[in-house]
C-alpha positions, 0 to 999 in steps of 0.5 A, spaced: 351 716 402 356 710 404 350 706 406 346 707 399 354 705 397 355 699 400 348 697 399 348 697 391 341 700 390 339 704 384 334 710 387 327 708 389 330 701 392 332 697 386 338 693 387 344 696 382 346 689 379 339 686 378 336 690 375 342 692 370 342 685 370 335 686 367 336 692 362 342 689 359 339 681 358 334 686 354 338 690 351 342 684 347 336 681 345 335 683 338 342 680 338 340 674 339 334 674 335 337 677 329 343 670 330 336 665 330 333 668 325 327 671 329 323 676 328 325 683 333 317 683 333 318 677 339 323 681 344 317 687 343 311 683 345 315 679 350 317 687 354 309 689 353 307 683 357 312 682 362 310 690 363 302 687 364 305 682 368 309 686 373 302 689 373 299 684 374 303 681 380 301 687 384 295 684 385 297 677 386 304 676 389 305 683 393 296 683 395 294 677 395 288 677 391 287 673 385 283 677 380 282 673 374 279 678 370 286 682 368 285 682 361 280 686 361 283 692 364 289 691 359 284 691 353 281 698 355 288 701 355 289 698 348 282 700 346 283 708 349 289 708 344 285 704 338 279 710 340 284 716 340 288 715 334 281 715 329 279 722 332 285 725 331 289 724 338 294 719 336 300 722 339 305 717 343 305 721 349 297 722 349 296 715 347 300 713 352 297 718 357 290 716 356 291 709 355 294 709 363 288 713 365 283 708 361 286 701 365 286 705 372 279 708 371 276 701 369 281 698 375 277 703 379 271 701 378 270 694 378 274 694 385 269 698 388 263 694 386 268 687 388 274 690 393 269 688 399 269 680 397 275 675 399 278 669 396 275 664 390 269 670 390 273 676 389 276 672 382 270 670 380 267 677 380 273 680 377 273 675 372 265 676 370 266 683 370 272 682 365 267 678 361 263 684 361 267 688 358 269 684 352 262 682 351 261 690 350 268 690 345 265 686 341 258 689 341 259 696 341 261 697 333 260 705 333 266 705 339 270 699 338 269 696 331 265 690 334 267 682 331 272 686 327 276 690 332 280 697 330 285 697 326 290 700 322 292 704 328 297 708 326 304 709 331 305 716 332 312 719 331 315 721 339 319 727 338 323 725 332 324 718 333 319 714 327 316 709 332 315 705 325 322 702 325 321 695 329 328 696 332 326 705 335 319 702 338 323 696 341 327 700 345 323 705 346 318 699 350 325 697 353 325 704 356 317 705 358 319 697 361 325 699 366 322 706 368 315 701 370 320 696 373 323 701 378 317 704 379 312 697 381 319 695 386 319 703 389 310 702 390 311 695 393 318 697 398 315 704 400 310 702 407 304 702 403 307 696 400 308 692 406 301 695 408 300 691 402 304 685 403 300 684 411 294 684 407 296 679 404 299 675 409 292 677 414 288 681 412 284 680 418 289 682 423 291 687 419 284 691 420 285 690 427 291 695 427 286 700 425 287 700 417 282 700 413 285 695 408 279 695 403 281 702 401 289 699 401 286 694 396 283 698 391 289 703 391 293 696 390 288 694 385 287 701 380 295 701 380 295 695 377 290 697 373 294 703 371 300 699 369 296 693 366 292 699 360 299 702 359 301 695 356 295 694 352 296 701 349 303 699 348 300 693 345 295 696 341 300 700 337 306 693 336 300 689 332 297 696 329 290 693 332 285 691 337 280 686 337 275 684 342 280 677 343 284 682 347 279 682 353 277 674 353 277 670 359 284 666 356 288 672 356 286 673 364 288 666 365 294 666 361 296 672 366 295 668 372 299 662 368 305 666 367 306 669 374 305 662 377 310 659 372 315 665 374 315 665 381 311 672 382 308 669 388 315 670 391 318 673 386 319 680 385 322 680 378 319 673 377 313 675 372 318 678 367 321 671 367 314 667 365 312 672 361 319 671 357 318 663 358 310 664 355 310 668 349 317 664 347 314 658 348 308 659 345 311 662 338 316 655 338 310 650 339 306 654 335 310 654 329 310 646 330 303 645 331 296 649 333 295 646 339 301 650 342 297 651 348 297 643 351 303 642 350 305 649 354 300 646 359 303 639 360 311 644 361 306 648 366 303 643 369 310 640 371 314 645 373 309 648 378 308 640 381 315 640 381 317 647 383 311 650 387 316 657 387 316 656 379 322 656 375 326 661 380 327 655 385 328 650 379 334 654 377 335 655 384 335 647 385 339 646 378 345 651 380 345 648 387 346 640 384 352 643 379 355 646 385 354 640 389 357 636 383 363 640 383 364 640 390 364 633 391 369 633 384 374 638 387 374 634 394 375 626 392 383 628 390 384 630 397 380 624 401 384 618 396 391 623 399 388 622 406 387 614 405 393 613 401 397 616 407 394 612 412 
């Protein structure tokens, strides 16, 4: 007990004051945005990719394996809600039930067709299944609409609470949002998390110890696929709609963007940052001009030659020249005191 104490963790591992620190930042949110005169919209769909992100990162950051084909598990999720809703099994814990399910079985069968394929190969595989899944989105117009996607779909009610209200669906998204963080720090601190992170740092030494990694990688790959449809289904029901764009290769890429820009590799929480800096960034550029994403992609290019940790180690290095600075200003009286004294 003193031990759990003196440590400051939350259960499951997550230090207390990070990730309070996490909530609150959240939980002020809406504040902000109502003073800038932003829609509450932003904040949701800011917590909805950060929590496909933090997906995401299980893969990239904790395993090491760059799969560039993400969206199609996040689309999946979105699409089993959309489904579910028009055949009448649209309640908000079936929907996010089945959309979870459906990102973990997509997930569970692309890796077992790819998971025996390492490096640039393992992305590209990924990626053309990816492209797979959105050419049969945009196809299959009995299931999912076709070119013009589902929509209409409906929030179902949770419980008594009317999940049409912009601010009850923003912090029930909050609270999904924590509970995956604290489950995703659990996985990657638990022993099959290190398992995961020898993997990524020698893969090949690591099945010389006697562990089988490609089973290790498809278990680290179908829970990333859990958590990245559980964020497509909350997705879904935040823009009342679905369409085969959600699937697209860009969406995969713009993952991998914001993963890199937050500091993932390194970084547990990082993902929840560059999400942030993305989905923000892309609603200001964009209200500027449409070419939103050249721009973002000049900043990106930036910070990631300058800063290979992402934006982490940019504040780090910022916070460390300001304490420099200070230093050296609190220092000088004493060193003229010195010198006037000799």
């Amino acid at each position: 007990m003193k031990t759990e104490k003196k440590s400051g963790r939350a259960a499951g591992g997550m230090p207390t004051k990070t990730f309070l620190l996490l909530f609150a930042g959240f939980a002020v949110l809406p504040q902000v945005l109502q003073a800038l005169g932003i829609s509450l919209n932003l904040g949701t769909e800011m917590l909805i990719i950060a929590l496909f992100a933090m997906g995401y990162n299980l893969m990239l950051g904790t395993t090491g394996l760059p799969a560039f084909g993400h969206a199609a598990l996040f689309g999946t999720g979105a699409y089993a809600v959309g489904v579910m809703g028009g055949h009448g099994m649209g309640g908000f814990v079936e929907g996010l039930v089945g959309a979870t399910v459906a990102g973990m079985l997509a997930a569970f069968l692309i890796g077992v067709l790819v998971m025996k394929k390492r490096g640039i190969y393992f992305g590209l595989l990924t990626l053309a299944f990816g492209q797979m899944f959105y050419i049969i989105a945009l196809r299959w117009d009995e299931v999912t609409g076709g070119e013009t996607g589902l929509t209409g779909i409906e929030r179902p009610m949770l419980f008594f609470l009317d999940m049409n209200n912009p601010t009850v669906f923003y912090w029930t998204v909050l609270v999904i949002f924590s509970a995956s963080v604290a489950l995703l720090w659990k996985i990657t601190n638990s022993p099959f998390g290190s398992l995961l992170t020898a993997i990524k740092s020698n893969e090949i030494r690591t099945r010389y110890l006697g562990y089988e990694t490609v089973y290790y990688k498809l278990l680290a790959f179908t829970i990333s696929g859990a958590f990245s449809g559980l964020a497509g289904g909350l997705f879904a029901w935040h823009q009342y709609a679905v369409y085969p764009q959600t699937l697209f290769w860009v969406e995969s890429g713009n993952i991998v963007i914001m993963t890199l820009l937050g500091g993932g590799l390194t970084s547990f929480l990082g993902p929840v940052l560059g999400a942030a800096v993305f989905v923000g960034a892309q609603d200001l550029i964009s209200s500027y001009t449409e070419h939103w994403m050249f721009f973002f992609g000049l900043l990106f290019i930036l910070i990631v030659t300058a800063f290979p940790n992402g934006l982490p180690e940019a504040f780090s290095r910022l916070y460390r020249a300001v304490r420099r600075k200070a230093g050296g200003q609190g220092s000088a009286p004493s060193q003229d005191a010195v010198k006037a004294g000799d």
